[in-house]
C-alpha positions, 0 to 999 in steps of 0.5 A: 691239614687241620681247620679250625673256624670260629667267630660266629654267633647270633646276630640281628639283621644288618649286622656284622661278624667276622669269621676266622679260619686257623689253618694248620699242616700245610704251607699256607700261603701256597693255598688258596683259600675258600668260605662256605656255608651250609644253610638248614636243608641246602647243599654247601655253597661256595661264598668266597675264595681268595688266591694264593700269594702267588695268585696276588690274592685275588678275590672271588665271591658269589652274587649274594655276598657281593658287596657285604662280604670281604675275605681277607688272609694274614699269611704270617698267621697262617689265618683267613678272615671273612668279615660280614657286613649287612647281614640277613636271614638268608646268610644264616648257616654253618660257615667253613673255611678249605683250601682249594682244592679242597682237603679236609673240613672243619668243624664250621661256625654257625652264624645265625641271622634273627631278630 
C-alpha cells in the first residue's frame, strides 16, 4: 500500500485548498477512504471518511469541518480529494489520507492557516 498526499501550503484565514491522495497497491475502490491531520502537540484526528462503491460513497465528517470540508474519490484514478473551504487557524496541521481500516500512512501535507 502506498500513499502519497499533496496539495498543501500556506493559506490565509477563509481560504481554500484542496488536498489529493494517490493511492496505490491495492484495489481502490473496495477501501474506503479517510483524511487525517495531526495538529502541533495533538493526537491524529479523524476528519473525514468516504465509503467504498460499495458503501455507495458515503460520507462522514467530524463536527469541526462540517460544512467547509468535502471529501470526494475518483475510482478511475484510484485518488481522494479533500477540498477545504472556510479555512481557519484551527485546521492548521499535517493532513494524511488511509484506507480503513487503517494500512500504512503516508508522508502527509502540512497546510498551514495564517495571516
Amino acid at each position: 500500500v502506498q500513499l502519497v498526499e499533496s496539495g498543501g501550503g500556506l493559506v490565509q484565514p477563509g481560504g481554500s485548498l484542496r488536498l489529493s491522495c494517490a493511492a496505490s497497491g491495492f484495489t481502490f475502490s473496495r477501501y474506503a477512504m479517510t483524511w487525517y491531520r495531526r495538529a502541533p502537540g495533538k493526537e491524529r484526528e479523524l476528519v473525514a471518511t468516504i465509503t467504498s462503491v460499495g458503501g455507495s460513497g458515503s460520507t462522514t465528517y467530524t463536527d469541526s469541518v462540517k460544512g467547509r470540508f468535502t471529501i470526494s474519490r475518483d475510482n478511475a484514478k484510484n485518488a481522494v480529494y479533500l477540498q477545504m473551504n472556510s479555512l481557519k487557524p484551527e485546521d492548521t496541521a499535517v493532513y494524511y489520507c488511509n484506507t480503513w481500516p487503517l494500512t500504512n500512512w503516508g508522508q502527509g501535507t502540512q497546510v498551514t492557516v495564517s495571516s
